[in-house]
N, CA, C and O atoms as a printed pandas DataFrame, in Angstrom:
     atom_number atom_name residue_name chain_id  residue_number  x_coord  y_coord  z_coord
0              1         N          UNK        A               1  -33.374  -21.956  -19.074
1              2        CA          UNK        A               1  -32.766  -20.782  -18.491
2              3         C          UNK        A               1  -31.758  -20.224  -19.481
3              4         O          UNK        A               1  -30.942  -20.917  -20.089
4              5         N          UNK        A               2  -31.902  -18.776  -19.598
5              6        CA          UNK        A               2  -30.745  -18.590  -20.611
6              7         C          UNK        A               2  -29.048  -18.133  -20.000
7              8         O          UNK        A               2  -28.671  -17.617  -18.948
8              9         N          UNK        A               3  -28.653  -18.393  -20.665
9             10        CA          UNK        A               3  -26.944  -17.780  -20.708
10            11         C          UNK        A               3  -26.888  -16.849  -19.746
11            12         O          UNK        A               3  -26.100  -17.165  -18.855
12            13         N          UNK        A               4  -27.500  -15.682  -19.568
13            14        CA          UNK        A               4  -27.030  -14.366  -18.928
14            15         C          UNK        A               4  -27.892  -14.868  -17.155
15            16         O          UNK        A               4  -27.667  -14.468  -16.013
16            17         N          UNK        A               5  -28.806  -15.802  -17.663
17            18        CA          UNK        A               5  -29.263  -15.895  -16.076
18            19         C          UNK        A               5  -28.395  -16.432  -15.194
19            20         O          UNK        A               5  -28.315  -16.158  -13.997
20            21         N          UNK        A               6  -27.349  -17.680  -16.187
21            22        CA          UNK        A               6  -26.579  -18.784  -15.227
22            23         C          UNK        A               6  -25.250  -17.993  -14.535
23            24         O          UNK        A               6  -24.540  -18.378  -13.607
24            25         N          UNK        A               7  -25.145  -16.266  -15.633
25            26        CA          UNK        A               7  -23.585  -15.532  -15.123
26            27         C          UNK        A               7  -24.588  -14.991  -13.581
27            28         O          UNK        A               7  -24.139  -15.382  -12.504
28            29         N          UNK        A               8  -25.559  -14.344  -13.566
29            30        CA          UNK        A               8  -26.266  -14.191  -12.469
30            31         C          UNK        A               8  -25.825  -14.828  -10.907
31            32         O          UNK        A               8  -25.438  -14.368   -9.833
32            33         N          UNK        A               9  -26.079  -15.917  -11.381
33            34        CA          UNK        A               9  -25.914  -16.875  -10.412
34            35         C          UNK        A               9  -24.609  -16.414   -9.579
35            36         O          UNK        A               9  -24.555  -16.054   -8.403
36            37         N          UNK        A              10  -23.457  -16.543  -10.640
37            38        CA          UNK        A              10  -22.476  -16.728   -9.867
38            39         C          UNK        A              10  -21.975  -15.379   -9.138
39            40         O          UNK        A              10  -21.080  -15.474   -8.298
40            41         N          UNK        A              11  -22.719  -13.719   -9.547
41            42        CA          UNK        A              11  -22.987  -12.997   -8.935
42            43         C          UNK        A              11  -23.397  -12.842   -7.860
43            44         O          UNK        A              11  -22.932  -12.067   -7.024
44            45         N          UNK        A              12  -24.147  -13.419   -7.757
45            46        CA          UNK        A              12  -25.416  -12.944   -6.882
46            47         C          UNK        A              12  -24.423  -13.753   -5.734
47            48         O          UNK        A              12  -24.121  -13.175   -4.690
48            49         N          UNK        A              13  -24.020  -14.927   -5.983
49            50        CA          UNK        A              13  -23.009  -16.161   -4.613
50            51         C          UNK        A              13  -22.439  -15.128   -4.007
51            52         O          UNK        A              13  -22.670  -14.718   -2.869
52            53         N          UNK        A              14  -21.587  -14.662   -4.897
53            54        CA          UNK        A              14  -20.594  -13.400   -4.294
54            55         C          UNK        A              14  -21.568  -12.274   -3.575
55            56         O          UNK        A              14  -21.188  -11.950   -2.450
56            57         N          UNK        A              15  -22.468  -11.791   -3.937
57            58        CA          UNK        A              15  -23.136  -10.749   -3.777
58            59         C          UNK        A              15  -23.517  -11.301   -2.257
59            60         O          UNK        A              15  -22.991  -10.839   -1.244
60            61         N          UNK        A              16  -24.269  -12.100   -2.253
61            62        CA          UNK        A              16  -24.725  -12.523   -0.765
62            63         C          UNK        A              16  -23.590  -13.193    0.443
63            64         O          UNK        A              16  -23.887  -13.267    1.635
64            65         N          UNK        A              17  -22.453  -13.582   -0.042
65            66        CA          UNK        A              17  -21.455  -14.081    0.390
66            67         C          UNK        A              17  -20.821  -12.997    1.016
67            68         O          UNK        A              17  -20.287  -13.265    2.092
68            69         N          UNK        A              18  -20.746  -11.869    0.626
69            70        CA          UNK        A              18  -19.846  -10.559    0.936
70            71         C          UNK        A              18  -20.866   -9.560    2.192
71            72         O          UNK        A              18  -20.602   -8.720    3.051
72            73         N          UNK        A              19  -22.052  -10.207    1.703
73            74        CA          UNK        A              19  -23.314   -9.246    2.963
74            75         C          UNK        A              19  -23.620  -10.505    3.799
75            76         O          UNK        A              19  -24.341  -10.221    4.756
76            77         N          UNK        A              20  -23.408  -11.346    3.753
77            78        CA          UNK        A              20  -23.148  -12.078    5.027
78            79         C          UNK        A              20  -21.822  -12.294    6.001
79            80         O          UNK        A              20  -21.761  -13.222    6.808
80            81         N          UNK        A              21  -20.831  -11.373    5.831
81            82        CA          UNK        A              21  -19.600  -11.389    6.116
82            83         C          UNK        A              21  -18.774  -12.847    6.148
83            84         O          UNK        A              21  -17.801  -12.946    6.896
84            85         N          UNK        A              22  -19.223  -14.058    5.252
85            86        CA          UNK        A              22  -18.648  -15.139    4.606
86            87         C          UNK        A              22  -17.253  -14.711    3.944
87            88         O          UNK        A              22  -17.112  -13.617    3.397
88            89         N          UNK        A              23  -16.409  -15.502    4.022
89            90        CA          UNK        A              23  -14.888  -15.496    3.351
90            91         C          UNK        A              23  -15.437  -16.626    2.186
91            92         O          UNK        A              23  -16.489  -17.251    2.317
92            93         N          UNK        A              24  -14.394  -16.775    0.878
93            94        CA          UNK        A              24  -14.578  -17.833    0.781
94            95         C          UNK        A              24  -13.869  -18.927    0.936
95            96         O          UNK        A              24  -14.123  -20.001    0.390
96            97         N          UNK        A              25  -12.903  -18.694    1.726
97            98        CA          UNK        A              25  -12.150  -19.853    2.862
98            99         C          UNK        A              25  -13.543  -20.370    3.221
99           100         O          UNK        A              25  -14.054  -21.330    2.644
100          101         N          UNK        A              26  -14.310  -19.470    4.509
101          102        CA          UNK        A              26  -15.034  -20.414    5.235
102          103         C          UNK        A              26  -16.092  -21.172    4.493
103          104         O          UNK        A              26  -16.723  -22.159    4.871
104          105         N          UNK        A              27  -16.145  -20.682    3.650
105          106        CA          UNK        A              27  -17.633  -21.981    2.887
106          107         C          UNK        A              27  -16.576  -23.038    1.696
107          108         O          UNK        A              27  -17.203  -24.068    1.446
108          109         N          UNK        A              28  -15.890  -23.020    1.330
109          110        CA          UNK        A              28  -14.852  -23.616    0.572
110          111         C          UNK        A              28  -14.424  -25.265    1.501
111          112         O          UNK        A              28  -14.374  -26.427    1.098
112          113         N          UNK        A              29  -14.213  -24.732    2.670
113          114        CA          UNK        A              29  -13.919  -25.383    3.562
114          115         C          UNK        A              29  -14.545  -26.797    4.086
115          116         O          UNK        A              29  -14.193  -27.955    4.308
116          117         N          UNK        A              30  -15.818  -25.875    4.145
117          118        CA          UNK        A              30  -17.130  -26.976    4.275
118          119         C          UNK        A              30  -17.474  -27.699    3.452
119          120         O          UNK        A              30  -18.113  -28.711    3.738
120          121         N          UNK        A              31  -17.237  -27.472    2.549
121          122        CA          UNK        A              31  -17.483  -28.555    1.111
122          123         C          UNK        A              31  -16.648  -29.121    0.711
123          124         O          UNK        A              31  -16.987  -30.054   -0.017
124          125         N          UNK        A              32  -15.053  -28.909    0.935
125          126        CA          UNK        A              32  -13.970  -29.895    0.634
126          127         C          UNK        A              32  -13.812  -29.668   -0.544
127          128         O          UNK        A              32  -13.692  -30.598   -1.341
128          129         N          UNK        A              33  -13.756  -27.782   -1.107
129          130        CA          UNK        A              33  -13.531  -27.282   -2.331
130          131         C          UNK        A              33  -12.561  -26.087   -2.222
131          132         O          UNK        A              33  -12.651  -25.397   -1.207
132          133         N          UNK        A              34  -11.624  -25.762   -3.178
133          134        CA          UNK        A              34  -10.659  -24.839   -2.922
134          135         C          UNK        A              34  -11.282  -23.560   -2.721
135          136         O          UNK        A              34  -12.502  -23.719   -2.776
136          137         N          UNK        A              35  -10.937  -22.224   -2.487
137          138        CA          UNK        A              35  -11.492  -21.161   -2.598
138          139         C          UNK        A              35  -11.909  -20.580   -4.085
139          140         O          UNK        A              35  -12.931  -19.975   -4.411
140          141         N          UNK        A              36  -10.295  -21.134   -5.202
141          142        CA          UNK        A              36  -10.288  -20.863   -6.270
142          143         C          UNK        A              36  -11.518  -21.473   -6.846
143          144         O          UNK        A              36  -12.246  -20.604   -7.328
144          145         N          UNK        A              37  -11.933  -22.536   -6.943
145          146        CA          UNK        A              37  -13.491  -23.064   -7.076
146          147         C          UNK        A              37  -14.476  -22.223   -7.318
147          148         O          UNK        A              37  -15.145  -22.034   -8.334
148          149         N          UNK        A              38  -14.493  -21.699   -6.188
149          150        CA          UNK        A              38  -15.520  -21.013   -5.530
150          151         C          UNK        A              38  -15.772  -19.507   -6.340
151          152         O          UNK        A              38  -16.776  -18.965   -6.802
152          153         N          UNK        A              39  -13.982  -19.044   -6.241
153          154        CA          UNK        A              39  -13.833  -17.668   -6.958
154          155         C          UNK        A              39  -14.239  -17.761   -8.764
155          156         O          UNK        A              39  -14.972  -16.941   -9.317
156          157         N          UNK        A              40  -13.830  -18.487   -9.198
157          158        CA          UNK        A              40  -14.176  -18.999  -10.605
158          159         C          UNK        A              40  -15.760  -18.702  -11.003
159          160         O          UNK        A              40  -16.201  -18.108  -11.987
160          161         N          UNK        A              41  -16.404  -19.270   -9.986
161          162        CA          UNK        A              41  -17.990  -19.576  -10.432
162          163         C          UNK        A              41  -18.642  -18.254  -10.149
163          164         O          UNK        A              41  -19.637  -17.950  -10.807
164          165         N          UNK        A              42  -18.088  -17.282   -9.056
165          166        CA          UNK        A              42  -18.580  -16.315   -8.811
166          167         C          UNK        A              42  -17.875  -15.046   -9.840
167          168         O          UNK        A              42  -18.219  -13.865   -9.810
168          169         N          UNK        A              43  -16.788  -15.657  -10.754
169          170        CA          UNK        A              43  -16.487  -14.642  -11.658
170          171         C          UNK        A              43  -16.807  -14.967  -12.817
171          172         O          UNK        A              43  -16.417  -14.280  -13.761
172          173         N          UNK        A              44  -17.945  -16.594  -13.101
173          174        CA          UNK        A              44  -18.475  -16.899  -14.056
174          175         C          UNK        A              44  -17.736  -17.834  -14.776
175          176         O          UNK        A              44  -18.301  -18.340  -15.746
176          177         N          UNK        A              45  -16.689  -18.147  -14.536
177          178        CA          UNK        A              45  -15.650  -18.882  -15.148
178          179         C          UNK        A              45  -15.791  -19.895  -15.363
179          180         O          UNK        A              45  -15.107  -20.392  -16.258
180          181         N          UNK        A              46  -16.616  -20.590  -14.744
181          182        CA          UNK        A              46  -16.998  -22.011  -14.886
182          183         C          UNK        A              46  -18.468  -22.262  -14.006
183          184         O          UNK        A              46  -18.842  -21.619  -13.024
184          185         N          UNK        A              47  -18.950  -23.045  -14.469
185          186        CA          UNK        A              47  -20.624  -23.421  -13.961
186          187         C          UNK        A              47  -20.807  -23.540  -12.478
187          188         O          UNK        A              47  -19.901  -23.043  -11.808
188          189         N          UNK        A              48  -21.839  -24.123  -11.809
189          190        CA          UNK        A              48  -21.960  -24.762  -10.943
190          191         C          UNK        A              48  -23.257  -25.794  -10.722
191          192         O          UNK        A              48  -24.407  -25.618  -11.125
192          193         N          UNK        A              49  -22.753  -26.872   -9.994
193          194        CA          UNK        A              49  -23.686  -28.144  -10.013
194          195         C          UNK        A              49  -25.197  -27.291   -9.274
195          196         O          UNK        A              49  -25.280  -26.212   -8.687
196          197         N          UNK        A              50  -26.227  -28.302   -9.611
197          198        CA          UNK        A              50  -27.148  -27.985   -8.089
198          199         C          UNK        A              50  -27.048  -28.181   -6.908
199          200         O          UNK        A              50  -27.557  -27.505   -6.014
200          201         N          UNK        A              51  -26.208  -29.368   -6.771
201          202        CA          UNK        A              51  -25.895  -30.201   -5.453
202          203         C          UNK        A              51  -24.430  -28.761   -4.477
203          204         O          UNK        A              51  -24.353  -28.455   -3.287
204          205         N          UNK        A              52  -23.791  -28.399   -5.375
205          206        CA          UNK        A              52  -23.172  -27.419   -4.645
206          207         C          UNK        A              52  -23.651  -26.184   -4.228
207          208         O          UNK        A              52  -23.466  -25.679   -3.121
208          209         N          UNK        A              53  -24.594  -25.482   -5.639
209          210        CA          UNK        A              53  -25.086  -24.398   -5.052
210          211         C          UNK        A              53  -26.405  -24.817   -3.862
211          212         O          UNK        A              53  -26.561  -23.966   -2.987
212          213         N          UNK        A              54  -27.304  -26.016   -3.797
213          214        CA          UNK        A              54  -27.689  -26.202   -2.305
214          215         C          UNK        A              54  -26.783  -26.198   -1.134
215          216         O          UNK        A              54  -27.167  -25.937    0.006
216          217         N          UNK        A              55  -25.221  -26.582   -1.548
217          218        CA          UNK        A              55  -24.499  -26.789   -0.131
218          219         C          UNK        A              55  -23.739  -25.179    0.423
219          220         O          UNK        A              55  -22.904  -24.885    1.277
220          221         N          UNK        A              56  -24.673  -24.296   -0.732
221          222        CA          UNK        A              56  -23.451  -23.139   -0.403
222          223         C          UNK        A              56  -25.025  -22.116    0.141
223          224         O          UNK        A              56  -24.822  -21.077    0.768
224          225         N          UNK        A              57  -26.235  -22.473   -0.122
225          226        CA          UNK        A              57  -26.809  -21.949    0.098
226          227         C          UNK        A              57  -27.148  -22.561    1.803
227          228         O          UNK        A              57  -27.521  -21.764    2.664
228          229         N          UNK        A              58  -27.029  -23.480    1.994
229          230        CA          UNK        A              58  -26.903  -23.884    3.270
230          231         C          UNK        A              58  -26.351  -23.597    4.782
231          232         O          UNK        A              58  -26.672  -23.652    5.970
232          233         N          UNK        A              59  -25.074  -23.180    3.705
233          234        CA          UNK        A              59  -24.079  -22.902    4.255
234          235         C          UNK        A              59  -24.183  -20.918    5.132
235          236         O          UNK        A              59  -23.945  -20.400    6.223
236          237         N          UNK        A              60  -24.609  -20.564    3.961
237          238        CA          UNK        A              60  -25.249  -19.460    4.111
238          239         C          UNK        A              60  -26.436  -18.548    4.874
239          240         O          UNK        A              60  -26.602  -17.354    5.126
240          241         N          UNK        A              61  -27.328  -20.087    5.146
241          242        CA          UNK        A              61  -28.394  -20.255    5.657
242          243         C          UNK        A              61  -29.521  -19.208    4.685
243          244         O          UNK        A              61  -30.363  -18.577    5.325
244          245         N          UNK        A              62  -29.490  -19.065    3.161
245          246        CA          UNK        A              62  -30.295  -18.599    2.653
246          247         C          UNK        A              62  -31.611  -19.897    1.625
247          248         O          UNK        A              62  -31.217  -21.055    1.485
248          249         N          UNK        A              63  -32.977  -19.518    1.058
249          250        CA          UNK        A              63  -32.702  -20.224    0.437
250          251         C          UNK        A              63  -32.229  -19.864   -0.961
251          252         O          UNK        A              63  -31.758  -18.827   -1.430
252          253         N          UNK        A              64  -32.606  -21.482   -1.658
253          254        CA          UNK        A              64  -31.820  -21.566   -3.298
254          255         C          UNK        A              64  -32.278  -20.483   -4.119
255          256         O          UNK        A              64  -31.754  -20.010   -5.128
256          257         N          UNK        A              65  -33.244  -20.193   -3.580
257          258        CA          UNK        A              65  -33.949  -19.191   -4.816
258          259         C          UNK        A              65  -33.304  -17.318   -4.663
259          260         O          UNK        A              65  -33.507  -16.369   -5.421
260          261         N          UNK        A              66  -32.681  -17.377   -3.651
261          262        CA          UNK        A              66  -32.052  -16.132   -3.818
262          263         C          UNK        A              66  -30.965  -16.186   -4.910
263          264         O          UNK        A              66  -30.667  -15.126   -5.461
264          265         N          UNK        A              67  -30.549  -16.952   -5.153
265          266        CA          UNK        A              67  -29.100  -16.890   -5.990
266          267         C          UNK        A              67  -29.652  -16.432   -7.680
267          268         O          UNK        A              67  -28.910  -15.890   -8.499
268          269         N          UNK        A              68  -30.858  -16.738   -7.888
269          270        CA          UNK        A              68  -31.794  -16.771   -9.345
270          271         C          UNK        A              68  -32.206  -15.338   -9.066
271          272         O          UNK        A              68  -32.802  -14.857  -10.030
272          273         N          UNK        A              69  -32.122  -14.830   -8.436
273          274        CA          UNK        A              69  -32.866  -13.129   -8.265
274          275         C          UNK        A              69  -32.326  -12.179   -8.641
275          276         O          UNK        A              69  -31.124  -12.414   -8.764
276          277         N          UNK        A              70  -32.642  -10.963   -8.960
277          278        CA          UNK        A              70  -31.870  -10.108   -9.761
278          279         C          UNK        A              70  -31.455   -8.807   -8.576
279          280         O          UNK        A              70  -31.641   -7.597   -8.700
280          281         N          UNK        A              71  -30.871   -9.525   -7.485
281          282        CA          UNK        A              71  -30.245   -8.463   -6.517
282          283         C          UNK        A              71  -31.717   -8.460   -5.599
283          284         O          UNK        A              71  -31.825   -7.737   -4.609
């Protein structure tokens, strides 16, 4: 996967996070992760595991493969 797909990712969290009317208090919460965490990865700042982005897609009730999509 290249570089520009993995900033994607942390787009797209936000992107679907904000049209599901999700905070990221409430999914932060559920995972026993700060919000700042959360805000980081969705501003690219730092990576994210698989094991989290399954628990956020869960959380979401979407699946994993939306987060890899280009909107």
């Amino acid at each position: 996967m290249e570089d520009t797909e993995w900033l994607k990712i942390g787009q797209n969290i936000a992107r679907i996070r904000k049209n599901k009317g999700a905070t990221l208090e409430s999914i932060t919460s559920k995972m026993g992760r700060t919000p700042q965490w959360l805000s980081n990865i969705e501003k690219n700042r730092r990576s994210i595991e698989s094991t989290d982005l399954y628990k956020i897609s869960q959380i979401l009730g979407v699946d994993i493969e939306h987060f890899f999509k280009n909107s």
